[in-house]
C-alpha positions in Angstrom: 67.4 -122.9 64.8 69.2 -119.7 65.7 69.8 -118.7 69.3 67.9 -115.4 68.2 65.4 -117.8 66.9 65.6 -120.3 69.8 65.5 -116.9 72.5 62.1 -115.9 70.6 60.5 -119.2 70.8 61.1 -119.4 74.9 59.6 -115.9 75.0 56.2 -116.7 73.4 56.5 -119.9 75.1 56.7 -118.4 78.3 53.7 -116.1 77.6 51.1 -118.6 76.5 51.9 -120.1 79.8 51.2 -117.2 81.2 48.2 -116.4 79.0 46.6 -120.0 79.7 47.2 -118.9 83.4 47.5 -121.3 86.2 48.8 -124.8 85.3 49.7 -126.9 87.8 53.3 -126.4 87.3 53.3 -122.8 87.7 54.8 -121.5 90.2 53.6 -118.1 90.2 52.1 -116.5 93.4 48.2 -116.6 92.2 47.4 -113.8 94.8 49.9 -111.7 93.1 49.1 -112.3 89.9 45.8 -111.4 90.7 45.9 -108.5 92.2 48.4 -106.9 89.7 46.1 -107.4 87.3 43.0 -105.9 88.9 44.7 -102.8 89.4 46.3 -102.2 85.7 42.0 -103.2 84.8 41.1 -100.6 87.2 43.9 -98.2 88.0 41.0 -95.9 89.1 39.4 -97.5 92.0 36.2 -95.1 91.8 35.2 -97.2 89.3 34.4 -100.0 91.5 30.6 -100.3 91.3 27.7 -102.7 89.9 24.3 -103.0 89.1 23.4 -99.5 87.9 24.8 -98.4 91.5 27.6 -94.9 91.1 28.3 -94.7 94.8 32.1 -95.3 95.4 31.8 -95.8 99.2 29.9 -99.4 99.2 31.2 -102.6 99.8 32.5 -103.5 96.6 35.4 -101.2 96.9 35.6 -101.8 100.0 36.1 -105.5 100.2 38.8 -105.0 97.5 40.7 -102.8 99.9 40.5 -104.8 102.2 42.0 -107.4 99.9 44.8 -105.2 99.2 45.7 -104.5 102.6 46.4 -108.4 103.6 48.8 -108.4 100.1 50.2 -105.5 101.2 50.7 -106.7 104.9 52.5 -110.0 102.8 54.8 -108.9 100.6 55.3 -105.0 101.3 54.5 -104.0 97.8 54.1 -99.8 97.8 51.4 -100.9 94.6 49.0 -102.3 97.0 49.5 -99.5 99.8 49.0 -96.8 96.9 46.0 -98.2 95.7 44.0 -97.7 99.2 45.4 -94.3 99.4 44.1 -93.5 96.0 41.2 -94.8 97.1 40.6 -93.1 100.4 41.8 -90.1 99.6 39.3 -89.9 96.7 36.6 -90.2 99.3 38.0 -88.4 102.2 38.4 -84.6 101.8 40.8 -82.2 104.1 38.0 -81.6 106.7 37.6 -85.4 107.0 34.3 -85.0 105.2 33.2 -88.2 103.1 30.7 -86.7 100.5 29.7 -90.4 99.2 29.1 -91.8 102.6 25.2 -92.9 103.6 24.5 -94.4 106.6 20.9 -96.3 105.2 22.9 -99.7 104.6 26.1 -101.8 106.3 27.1 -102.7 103.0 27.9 -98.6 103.0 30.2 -99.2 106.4 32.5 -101.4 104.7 35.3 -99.2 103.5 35.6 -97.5 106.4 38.6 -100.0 107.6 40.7 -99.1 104.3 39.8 -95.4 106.2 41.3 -97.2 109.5 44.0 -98.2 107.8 45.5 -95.4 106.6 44.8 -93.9 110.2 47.2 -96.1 111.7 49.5 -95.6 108.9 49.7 -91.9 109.1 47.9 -90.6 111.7 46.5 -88.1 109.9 43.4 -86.6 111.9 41.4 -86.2 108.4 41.3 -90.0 108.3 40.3 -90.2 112.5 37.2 -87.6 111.9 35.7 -89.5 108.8 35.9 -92.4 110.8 34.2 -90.9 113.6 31.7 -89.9 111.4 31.0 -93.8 109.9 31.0 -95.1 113.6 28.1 -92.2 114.1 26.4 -94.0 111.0 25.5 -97.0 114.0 23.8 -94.5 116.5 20.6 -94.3 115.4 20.8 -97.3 112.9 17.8 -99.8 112.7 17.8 -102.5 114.6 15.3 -105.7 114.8 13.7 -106.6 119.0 17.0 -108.9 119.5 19.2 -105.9 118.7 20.3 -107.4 115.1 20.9 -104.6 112.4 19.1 -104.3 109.8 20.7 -105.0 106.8 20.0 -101.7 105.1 16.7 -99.2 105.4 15.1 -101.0 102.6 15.3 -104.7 103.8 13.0 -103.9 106.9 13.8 -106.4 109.8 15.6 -108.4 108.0 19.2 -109.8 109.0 21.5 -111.0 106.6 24.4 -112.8 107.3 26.9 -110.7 105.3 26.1 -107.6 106.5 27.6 -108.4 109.5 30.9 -108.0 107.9 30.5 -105.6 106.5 29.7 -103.2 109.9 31.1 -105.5 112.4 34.7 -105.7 110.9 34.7 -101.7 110.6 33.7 -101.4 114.3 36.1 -103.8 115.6 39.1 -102.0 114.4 37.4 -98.7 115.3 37.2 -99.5 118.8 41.1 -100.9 118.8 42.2 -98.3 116.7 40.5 -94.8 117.9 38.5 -96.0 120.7 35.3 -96.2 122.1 35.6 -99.5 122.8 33.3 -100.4 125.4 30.6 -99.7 122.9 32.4 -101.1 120.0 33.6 -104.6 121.4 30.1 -105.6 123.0 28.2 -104.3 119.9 30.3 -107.0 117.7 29.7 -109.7 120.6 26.4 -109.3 120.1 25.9 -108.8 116.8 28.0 -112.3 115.8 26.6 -114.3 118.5 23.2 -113.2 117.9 22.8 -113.9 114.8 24.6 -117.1 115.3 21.5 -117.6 117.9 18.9 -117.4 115.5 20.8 -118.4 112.4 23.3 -121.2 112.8 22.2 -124.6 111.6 23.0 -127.7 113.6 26.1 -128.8 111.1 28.0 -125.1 112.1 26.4 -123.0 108.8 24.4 -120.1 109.3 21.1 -119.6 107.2 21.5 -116.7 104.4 19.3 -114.4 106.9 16.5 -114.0 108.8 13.2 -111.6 108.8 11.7 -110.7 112.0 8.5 -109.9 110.6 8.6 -113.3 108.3 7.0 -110.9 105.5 9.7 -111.3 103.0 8.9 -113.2 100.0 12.0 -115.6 101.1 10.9 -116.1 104.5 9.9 -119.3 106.0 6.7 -118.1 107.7 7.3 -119.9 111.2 10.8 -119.5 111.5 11.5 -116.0 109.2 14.3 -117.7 107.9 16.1 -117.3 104.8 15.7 -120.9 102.6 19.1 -121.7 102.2 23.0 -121.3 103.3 24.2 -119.1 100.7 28.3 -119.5 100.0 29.5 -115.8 99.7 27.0 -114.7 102.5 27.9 -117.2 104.9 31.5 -116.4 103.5 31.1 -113.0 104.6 30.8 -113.9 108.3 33.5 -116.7 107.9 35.9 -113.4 107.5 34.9 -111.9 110.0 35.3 -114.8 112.8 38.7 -115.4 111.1 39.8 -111.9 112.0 37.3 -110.7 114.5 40.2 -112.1 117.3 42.9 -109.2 116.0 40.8 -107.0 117.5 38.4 -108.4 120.6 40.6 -108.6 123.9 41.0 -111.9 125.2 39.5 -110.9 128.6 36.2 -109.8 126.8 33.0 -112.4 128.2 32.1 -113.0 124.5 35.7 -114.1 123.2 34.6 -117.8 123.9 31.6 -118.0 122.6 32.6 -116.9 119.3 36.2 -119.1 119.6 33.0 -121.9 120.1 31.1 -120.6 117.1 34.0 -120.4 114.9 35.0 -123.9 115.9 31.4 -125.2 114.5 31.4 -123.4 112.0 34.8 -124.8 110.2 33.7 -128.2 111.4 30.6 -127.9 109.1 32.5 -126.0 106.5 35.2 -129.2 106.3 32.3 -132.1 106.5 30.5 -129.9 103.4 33.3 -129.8 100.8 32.4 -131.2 97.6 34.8 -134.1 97.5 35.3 -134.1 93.7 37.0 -130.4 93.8 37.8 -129.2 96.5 35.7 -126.2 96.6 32.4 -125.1 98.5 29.1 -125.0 96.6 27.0 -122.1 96.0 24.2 -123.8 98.5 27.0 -125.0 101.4 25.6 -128.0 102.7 24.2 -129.5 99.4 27.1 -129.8 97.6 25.9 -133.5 96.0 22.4 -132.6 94.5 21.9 -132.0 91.1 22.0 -128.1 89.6 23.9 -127.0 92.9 27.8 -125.9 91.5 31.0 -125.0 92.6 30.8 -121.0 93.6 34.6 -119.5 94.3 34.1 -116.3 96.2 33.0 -118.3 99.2 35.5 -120.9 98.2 38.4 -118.2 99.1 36.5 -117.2 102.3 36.5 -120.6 103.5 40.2 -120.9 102.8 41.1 -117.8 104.5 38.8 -118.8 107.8 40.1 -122.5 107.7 44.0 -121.1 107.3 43.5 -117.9 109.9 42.4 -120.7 112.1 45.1 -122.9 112.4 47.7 -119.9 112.6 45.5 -118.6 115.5 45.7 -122.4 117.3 42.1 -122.4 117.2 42.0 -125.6 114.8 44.2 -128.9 114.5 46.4 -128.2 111.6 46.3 -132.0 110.9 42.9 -132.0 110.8 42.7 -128.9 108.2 45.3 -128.9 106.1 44.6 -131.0 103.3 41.5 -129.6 103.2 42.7 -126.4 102.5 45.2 -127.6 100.2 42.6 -129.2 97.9 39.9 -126.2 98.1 43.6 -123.6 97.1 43.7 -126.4 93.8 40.2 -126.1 92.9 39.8 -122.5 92.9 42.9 -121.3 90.9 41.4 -123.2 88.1 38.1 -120.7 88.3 40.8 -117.7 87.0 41.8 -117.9 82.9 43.2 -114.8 81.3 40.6 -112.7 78.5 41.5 -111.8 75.3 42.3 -108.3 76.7 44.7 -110.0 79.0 42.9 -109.2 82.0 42.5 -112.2 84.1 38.4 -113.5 85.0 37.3 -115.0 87.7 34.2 -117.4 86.9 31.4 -119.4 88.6 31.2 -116.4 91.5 28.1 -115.5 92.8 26.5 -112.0 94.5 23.6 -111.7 94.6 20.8 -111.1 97.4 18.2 -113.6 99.1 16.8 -116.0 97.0 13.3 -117.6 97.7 14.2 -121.0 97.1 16.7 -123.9 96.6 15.9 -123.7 92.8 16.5 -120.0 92.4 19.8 -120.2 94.3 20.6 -123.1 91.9 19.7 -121.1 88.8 21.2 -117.7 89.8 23.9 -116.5 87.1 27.7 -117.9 87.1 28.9 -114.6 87.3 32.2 -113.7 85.8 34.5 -111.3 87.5 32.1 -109.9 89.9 34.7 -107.6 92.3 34.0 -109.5 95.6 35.5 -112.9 94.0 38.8 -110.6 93.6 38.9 -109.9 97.0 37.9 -113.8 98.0 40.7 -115.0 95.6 43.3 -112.5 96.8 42.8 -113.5 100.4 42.6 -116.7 99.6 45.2 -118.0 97.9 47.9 -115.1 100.0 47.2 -116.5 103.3 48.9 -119.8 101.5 51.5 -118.3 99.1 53.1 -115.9 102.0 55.1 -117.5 104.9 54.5 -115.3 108.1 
């Protein structure tokens, strides 16, 4: 063969590799890879939406941001860092006016840290009024008797366990970032270790959510419980205990009971991990009984809680490690490349409260959904970047 010849072969060689994805012997930053690839799929980020939904300023966006900020923070790629300006600036006019924004649901709250985050990167006062304006969203917010948020106008006293997130993480950066922080700190105490009151199980999981008024159709009707631990919502909350302690002062009274919640919630998250994979099921604590599967959103929450942990000195790292390791193995094999050469993320779940073990079981393996990119990209960069 001619070297010509021999050069061509190595090349297409090199891209069915690439094409086949993420073989073993690849060594190829997944989180990279990733997240390159999301943006050249949607170099537009106002075209993050689902389900018949056109609002830009929801959490589905802003979970991706807030992907692409801990990339960023890696590897100091200007791609990542232009993408959330793109993004914010598209919903954050001169006045510091955010058209899109409505305070009826905390999934709406969400991408007001990517608005944070350019705050501290500029310190632009556009970015420090629309912010005010999100942390105004709280004031008059709906709330159950124990003080729990509701988690939007429509779910009426119900608590979900993700929509903690998805307020909690914007508030604790507010109050570190711009202030109010006598408010913002004890709001996040007692939002996380309320609803660890009334929804963490005795193995360290927390219940999907819980309905005050036990009305729902998913509500036990003693306890107002949701039926199940979900993986991506319980996920949710595993972010925000892995990053909740960037923000809380050390002094605060409630910085160890959530160190203490955190601490039972990995233990259960370890002792749950289906031992065949690596990963975490879509119901947690199940992970053995027949039609429960292998979900990988949560799996890369779980990762990034378990990881964040051990840097923080919160966990034993020779306790954790190997569990870590073995979920990172399982989950990069949920990612193959389309035939448009966009990379898929499959078995990911999203969806809302479901009314029994059956119907979590039977809900859709989603492909691609856009919280699994940011569960995937913050899972597999806490590993692949040395701090």
């Amino acid at each position: 063969m001619k070297p010509k010849s021999i050069l061509i072969a190595l090349i297409l060689l090199c891209l069915i590799v690439w094409a086949n994805g993420f073989s073993q012997g690849n060594t190829t930053k997944y989180s990279v890879l990733v997240a390159q690839n999301f943006i050249k799929r949607f170099p537009n980020p106002d075209t993050m939406y689902c389900c018949g939904n056109t609002n830009h300023f929801s959490w589905q966006a802003g979970y991706v941001m807030f992907a692409m900020e801990k990339i960023w923070k890696a590897n100091g790629d200007p791609l990542y860092y232009n993408y959330i300006k793109r993004y914010v600036d598209q919903q954050v006019d001169d006045q510091g006016n955010i058209p899109d924004f409505k305070d009826n649901a905390l999934d709406n709250f969400l991408p007001g840290y990517a608005i944070l985050f350019m705050f501290e990167q500029t310190h632009l006062e556009k970015y420090k009024m629309a912010a005010a304006k999100i942390r105004a969203g709280f004031d008059k917010y709906p709330r159950n008797s124990n003080g729990l948020f509701w988690h939007g106008v429509w779910a009426t006293n119900q608590t979900w366990v993700d929509g903690l997130f998805m307020g909690q993480i914007f508030l604790a950066r507010y109050g570190k970032t711009i202030g109010d922080s006598e408010y913002a700190f004890n709001e996040v105490v007692k939002q996380i270790t309320t609803v660890a009151e009334v929804c963490q199980k005795e193995n360290g999981l927390l219940w999907h959510g819980w309905d005050e008024s036990k009305k729902a159709s998913w509500a036990n009707k003693t306890t107002g419980l949701a039926p199940e631990v979900w993986s991506e919502g319980l996920g949710w909350y595993a972010v925000l205990l892995a990053d909740i302690f960037d923000y809380l002062p050390k002094d605060h009274p409630g910085y160890p009971q959530i160190l203490s919640i955190l601490q039972k919630l990995c233990k259960g998250i370890k002792e749950n991990q289906d031992t065949k994979t690596g990963m975490w099921c879509q119901v947690v604590d199940k992970p053995n009984e027949a039609g429960n599967w292998n979900e990988t959103s949560g799996t890369g929450m779980y990762i990034y809680l378990l990881k964040r942990s051990i840097e923080n000195g919160f966990l034993p790292a020779e306790e954790y490690t190997q569990v870590i390791t073995k979920a990172y193995a399982g989950m990069v094999k949920k990612a193959k490349t389309n035939d448009q050469g966009f990379i898929d993320l499959y078995d990911c779940s999203s969806i809302g409260i479901q009314n029994s073990t059956k119907d979590y079981f039977n809900s859709p393996k989603e492909v691609s959904p856009f919280g699994a990119f940011g569960s995937f990209i913050i899972g597999t960069s806490i590993l692949e970047f040395i701090k």
